[in-house]
N, C-alpha and C positions, 0 to 999 in steps of 0.2 A: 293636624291631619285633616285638612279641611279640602272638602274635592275640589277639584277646578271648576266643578259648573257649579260649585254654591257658592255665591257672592255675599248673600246675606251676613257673614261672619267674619268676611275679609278684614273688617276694619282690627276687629279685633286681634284676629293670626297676625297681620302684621306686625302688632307690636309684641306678642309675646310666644317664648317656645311652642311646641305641641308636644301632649303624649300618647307615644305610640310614633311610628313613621306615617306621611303622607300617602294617601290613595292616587294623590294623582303628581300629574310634574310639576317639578317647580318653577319658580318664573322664570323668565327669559335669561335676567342678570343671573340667574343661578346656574344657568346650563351654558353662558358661554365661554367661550374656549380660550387657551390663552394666546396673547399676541404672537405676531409673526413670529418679532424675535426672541419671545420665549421659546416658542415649542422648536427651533432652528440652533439647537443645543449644537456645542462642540461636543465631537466623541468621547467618551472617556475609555482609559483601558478595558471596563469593564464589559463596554459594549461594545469594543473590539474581539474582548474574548469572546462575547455571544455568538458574533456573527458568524467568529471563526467555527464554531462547534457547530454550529447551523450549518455551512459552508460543509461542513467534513458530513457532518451527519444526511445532510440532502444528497451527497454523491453516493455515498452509501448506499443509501434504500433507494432512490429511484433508478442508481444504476441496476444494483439489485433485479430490481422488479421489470427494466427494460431487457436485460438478459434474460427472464425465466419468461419472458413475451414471447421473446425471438426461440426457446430452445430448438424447436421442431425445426428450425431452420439450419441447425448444424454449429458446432461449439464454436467455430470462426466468428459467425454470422451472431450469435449470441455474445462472443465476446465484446464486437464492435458496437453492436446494440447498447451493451451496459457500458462503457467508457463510454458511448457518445454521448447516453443520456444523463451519467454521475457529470462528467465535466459542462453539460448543459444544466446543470439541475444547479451544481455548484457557483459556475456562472449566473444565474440567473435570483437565484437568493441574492449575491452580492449585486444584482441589479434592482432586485424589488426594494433593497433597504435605502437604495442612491436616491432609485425614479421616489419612494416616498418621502423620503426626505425633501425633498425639492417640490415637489409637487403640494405636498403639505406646510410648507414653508414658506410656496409662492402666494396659495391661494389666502382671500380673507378668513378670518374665524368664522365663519357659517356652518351650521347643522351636517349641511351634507360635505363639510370641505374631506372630513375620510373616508365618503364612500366614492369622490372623484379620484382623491390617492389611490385607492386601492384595486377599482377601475383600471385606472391609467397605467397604472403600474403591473399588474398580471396580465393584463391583456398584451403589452408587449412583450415579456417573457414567455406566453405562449404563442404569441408568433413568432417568436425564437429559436423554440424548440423546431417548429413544425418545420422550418426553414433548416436546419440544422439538420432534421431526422432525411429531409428533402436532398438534403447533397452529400450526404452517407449514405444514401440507398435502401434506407432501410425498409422491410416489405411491411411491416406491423407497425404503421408508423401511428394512427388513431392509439391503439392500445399500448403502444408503448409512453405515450405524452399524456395520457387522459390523470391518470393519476397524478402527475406532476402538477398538471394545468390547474386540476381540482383546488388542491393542497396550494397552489400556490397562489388563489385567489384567498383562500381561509388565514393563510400564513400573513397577505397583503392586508386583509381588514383586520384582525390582530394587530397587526405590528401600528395602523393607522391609529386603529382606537389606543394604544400603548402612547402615541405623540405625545397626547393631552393631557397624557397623567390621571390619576385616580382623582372624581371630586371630590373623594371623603378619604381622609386613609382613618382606616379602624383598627383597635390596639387592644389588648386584653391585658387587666393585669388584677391582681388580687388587691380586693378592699382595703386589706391590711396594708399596705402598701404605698397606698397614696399617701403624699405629704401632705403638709397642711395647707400648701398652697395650690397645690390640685384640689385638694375639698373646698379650697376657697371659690375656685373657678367652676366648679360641679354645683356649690350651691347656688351660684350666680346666675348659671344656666336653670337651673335646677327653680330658684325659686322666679323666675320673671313668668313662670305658666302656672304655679298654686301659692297659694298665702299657705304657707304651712309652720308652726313650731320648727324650729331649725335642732333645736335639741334631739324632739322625737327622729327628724331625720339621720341627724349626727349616730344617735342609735342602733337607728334600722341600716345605715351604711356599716356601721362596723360587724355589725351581725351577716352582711351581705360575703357570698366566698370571692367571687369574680366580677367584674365592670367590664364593659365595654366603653373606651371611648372614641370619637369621631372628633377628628378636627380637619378644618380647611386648608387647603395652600397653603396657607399664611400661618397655619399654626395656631388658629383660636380653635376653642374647644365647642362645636357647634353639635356635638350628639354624647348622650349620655347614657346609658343602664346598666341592668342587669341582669342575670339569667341564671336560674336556679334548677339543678337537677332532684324534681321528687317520682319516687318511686313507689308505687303503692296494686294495693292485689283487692278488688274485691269480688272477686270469684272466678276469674278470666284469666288466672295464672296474673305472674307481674308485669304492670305496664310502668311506660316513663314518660314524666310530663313535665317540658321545659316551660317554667312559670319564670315569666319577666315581672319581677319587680317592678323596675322604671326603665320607663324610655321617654327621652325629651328631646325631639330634634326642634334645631331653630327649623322658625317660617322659611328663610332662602336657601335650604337645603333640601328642602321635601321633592317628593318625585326621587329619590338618589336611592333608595330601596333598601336604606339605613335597616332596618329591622327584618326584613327579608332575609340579607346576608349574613345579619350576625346569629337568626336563629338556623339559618342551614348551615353554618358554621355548630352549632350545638348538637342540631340534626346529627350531622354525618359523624362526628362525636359519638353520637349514643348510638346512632346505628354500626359502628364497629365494633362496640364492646358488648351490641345485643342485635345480632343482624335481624333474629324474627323478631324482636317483640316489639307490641304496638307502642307507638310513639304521638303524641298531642302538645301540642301548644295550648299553656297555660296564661290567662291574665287577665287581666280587671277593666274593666273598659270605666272611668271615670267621667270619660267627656265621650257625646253624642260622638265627635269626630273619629275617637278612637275604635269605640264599633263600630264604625264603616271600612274600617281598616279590615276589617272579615269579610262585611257584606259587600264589597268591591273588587276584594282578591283572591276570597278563598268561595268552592262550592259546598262546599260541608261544613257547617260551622253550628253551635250551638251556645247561648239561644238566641232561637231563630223563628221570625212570626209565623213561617211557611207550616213550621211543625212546629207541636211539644216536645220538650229533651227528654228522646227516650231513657231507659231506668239506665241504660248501661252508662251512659252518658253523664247521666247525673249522679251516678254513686262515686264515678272517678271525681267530678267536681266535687261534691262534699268531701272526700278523704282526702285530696289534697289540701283543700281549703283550709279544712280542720289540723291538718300536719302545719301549713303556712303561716296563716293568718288566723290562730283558735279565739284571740280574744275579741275580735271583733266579727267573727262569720256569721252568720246569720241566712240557715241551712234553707228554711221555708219560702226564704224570697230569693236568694244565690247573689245576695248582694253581701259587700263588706260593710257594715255600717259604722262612719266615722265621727256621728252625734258631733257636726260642725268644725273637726280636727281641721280641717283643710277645705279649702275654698280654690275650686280654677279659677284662673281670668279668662278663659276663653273654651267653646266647647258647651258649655252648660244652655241648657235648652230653653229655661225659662232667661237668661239673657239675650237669647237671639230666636223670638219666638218664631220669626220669619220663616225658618227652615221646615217648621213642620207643612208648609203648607210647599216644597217642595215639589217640581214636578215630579221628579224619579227616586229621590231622596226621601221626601215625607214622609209616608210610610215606615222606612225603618228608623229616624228618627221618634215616630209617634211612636211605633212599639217599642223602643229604647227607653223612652220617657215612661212610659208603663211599667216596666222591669224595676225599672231603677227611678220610683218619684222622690225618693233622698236624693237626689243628685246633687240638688242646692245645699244640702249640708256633705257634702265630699262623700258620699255613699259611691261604690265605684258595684257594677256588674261583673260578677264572673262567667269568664266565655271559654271555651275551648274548641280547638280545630284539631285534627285528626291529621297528622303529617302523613297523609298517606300517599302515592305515587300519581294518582290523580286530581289530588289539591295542590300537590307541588306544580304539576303541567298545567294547569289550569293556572295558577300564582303564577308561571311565566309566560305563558301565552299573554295576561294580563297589563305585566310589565312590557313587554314586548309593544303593543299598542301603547301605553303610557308614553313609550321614549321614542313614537313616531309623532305623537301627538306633541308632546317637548318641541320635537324638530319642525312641525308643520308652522310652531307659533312665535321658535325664533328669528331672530331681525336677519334680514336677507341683504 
């Protein structure tokens, strides 16, 4: 999880996983697209049926809504309105999917090659319509196209960013579950970022309920964890606190918001089954890198050198801790203490002293390092962030810059 502007440790993330997801994007090779003639797929039925649903469903509602434009104009005049705009609306999906296609197919793999598709392609279905609404006569002719126009610019960058395929596809399945040759390849991942006893892991896997994993294109297994649902009350009625075990993504996947997605996947989980109650992310920061995963993405997090963790704060981190992890917590400092169990290869502070002296970064690594001075014997910090509606927009306004910043740096 090492940011983009800290170089000091690069050597090391290169060669080995990280735990926790990246703060910032990943390289260039990680974010590019695939060739022409990959992403210039033949149809399959499947995506014929899409279209067609899309096709029936776009005539639908914006004829719909080009009729209830026009009503005041007389149920004639309303009629023509909504059949000019369904069969316009209908046309012009089966045009946005053609012009993307082509347009996404012509240009080189480049960062902005789907915001040129998506561009190109709704800007002349909404000269389409206007031209169309222009020789039907229509008197509401802004207000009957505005909606279309809008939707069909959101429908175009969609369907663009869809070309490229997902970088990561993410899978969920129960511990128990995995064969021996998936634990084969989870430890592989698994151990290239800590010297750990494979035993004690073997353990703490089978005790684990659910995994998350990530693999690439290709089908290697490049992201790893877990995520466990604890529930605890210490005077605040009950709250839920999604505590990650592990997460291990490789170096040329980071920036991909690996651990973002799979914990708002857990989120919107607990928030269905418990729409008020408060909700926190729980976990152990072992490497300097991984608590910057907070101080990078989230506004509210603890602990945090800005402030001391207030009481409420800290009594949810001890009761979980103590339900989690009882044999090794260690309440008075909020660290796990691992007495040497586990050793990172990368992330540890006294291996890469360089960082503290950070321009932007220093700082929270030097208070990192204070929290947590076991770190060099696998001591890891307990953190938690507060899912609340605000730390969530904040985390995507965050990424939102991260994957301009991606595109700014890839090869043109």
């Amino acid at each position: 999880m090492l940011p983009s502007a800290d170089r000091t440790a690069g050597a090391v993330a290169s060669r080995s996983p990280v735990i926790d997801d990246a703060t910032s994007a990943a390289p260039a090779h990680a974010h590019a697209e695939p060739s022409t003639a990959t992403a210039a797929r033949a149809p399959t039925w499947q995506a014929v049926a899409r279209v067609s649903l899309t096709v029936l469903a776009a005539a639908a509602l914006y004829g719909g809504w080009a009729a209830w434009a026009n009503r005041a104009h007389g149920v004639d005049m309303a009629l023509r309105a909504g059949l000019t705009q369904g069969a316009s609306s209908a046309v012009s999906t089966l045009i946005i999917g053609t012009l993307l296609e082509a347009v996404h197919a012509a240009l080189p793999p480049r960062r902005h090659r789907a915001l040129v598709a998506t561009l190109v392609a709704a800007s002349v279905t909404a000269v389409m319509h206007v031209c169309v609404h222009l020789t039907m006569g229509t008197p509401e002719i802004l207000r009957a196209v505005l909606p279309s126009v809008l939707m069909g610019y959101v429908f175009a960058g969609a369907y663009a960013r869809a070309l490229s395929g997902p970088q990561l596809r993410v899978t969920y399945q129960r511990a128990a579950d995995l064969t021996a040759d998936e634990r084969e390849v989870i430890w592989n991942l698994f151990s290239r970022s800590v010297q750990r006893n494979r035993g004690d892991f073997e353990d703490k896997l089978a005790r684990t309920g659910e995994v998350f994993l990530g693999r690439a294109r290709d089908g290697s297994l490049v992201a790893f964890g877990a995520v466990d649902v604890i529930e605890v009350d210490v005077g605040h009625g009950t709250e839920t606190l999604l505590y990650t075990n592990w997460a291990a993504i490789d170096p040329a996947h980071r920036g991909t918001n690996v651990i973002q997605r799979v914990g708002f996947r857990y989120f919107l989980r607990a928030r269905l089954r418990h729409p008020l109650r408060p909700i926190y992310w729980l976990f152990t920061a072992s490497t300097y890198t991984s608590y910057l995963l907070l101080v990078r993405n989230y506004r509210a997090y603890w602990p945090r050198r800005e402030e001391d963790t207030p009481a409420h704060p800290r009594a949810l981190l001890d009761a979980a801790m103590r339900r989690a992890e009882p044999s090794t917590w260690d309440a008075s400092a909020g660290v796990l203490r691992r007495h040497g169990a586990s050793r990172y290869r990368e992330g540890v502070v006294d291996d890469e002293p360089a960082v503290l002296d950070h321009p932007t970064l220093g700082p929270a690594v030097r208070y990192y390092r204070a929290r947590n001075a076991g770190q060099g014997e696998g001591d890891s910090l307990a953190c938690l962030c507060p899912l609340t509606a605000a730390n969530w927009w904040y985390c995507l306004r965050v990424a939102a810059q991260r994957r301009r910043r991606s595109g700014a740096r890839s090869p043109r």
